[in-house]
C-alpha positions in Angstrom: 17.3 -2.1 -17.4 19.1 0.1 -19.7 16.6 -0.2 -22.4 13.7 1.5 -20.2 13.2 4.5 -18.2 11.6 4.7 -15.0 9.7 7.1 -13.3 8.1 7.0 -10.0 5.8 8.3 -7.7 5.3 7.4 -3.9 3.1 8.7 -0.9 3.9 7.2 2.3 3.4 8.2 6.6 4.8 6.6 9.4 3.1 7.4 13.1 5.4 7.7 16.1 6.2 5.3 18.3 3.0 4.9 20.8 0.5 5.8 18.6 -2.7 4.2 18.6 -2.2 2.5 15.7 1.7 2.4 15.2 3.4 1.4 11.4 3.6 2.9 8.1 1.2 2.8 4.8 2.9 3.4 1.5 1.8 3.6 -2.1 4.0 3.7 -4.9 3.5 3.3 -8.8 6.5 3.0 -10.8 6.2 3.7 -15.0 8.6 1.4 -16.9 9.0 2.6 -20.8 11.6 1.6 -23.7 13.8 4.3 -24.1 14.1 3.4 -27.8 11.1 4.5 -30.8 10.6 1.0 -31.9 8.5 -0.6 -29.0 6.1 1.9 -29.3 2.7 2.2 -31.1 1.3 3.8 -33.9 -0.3 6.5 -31.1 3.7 6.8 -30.2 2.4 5.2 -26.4 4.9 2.7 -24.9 4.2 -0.4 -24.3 6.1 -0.3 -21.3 4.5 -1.6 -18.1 3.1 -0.6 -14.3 4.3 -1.5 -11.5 1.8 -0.8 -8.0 2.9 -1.8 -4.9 0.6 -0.9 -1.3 2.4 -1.6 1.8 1.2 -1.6 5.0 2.9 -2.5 8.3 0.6 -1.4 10.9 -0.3 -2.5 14.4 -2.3 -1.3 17.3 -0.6 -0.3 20.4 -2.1 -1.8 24.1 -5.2 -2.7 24.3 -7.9 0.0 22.7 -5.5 0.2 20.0 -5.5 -3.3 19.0 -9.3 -3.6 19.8 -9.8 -0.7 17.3 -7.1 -1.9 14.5 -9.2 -5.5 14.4 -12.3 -3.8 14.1 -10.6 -1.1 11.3 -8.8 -4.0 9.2 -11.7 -4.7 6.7 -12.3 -1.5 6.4 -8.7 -0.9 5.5 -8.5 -4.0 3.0 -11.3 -2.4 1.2 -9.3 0.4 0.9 -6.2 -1.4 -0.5 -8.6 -3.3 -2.7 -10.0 -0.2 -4.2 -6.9 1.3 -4.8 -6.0 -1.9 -6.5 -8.7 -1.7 -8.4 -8.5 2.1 -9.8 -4.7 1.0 -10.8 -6.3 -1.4 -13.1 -8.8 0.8 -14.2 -6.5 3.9 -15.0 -4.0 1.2 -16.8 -6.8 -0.5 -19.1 -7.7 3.2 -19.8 -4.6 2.8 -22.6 -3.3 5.3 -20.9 -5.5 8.6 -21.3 -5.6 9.5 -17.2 -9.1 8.9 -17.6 -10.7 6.4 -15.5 -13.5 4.3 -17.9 -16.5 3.0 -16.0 
């Protein structure tokens, strides 16, 4: 990729062994840009491209804990989903930060 820059930004925790609910949750949004004048627009904004990645590799640990993660997964897929879904937003938002509803 030596026509684009990339920036990124990622937020991610892991819990210790024997917790509860034991794994790691990370988000991560990497901003891919041409480097060069020509592939932008008239508003000088790239036409680069987004990338969003969600990970989560989480279990529960003995018996309440895997009780409590099946009862906490949809709760935890709507979260992923809405996260998804403000990505979107804040990319269709041709790029002002500003979330359109």
């Amino acid at each position: 990729h030596s026509n684009t820059l990339r920036m990124h930004s990622c937020v991610s925790y892991a819990t210790l062994k024997g917790h509860l609910f034991e794994g790691e949750e990370m988000l991560r949004v990497i901003w891919e840009k041409p480097k060069n004048v020509e592939n932008c627009d008239e508003n000088n904004r790239s036409n680069g491209r987004v990338i969003f990645e969600l990970l989560s590799l989480s279990q529960g640990k003995g018996l309440r804990g895997k009780i409590a993660f099946k009862l906490g997964s949809k709760m935890q897929m709507k979260f992923f989903q809405e996260q998804a879904d403000t990505m979107v937003k804040l990319v269709q938002s041709e790029g002002s930060g500003i979330i359109k509803s």
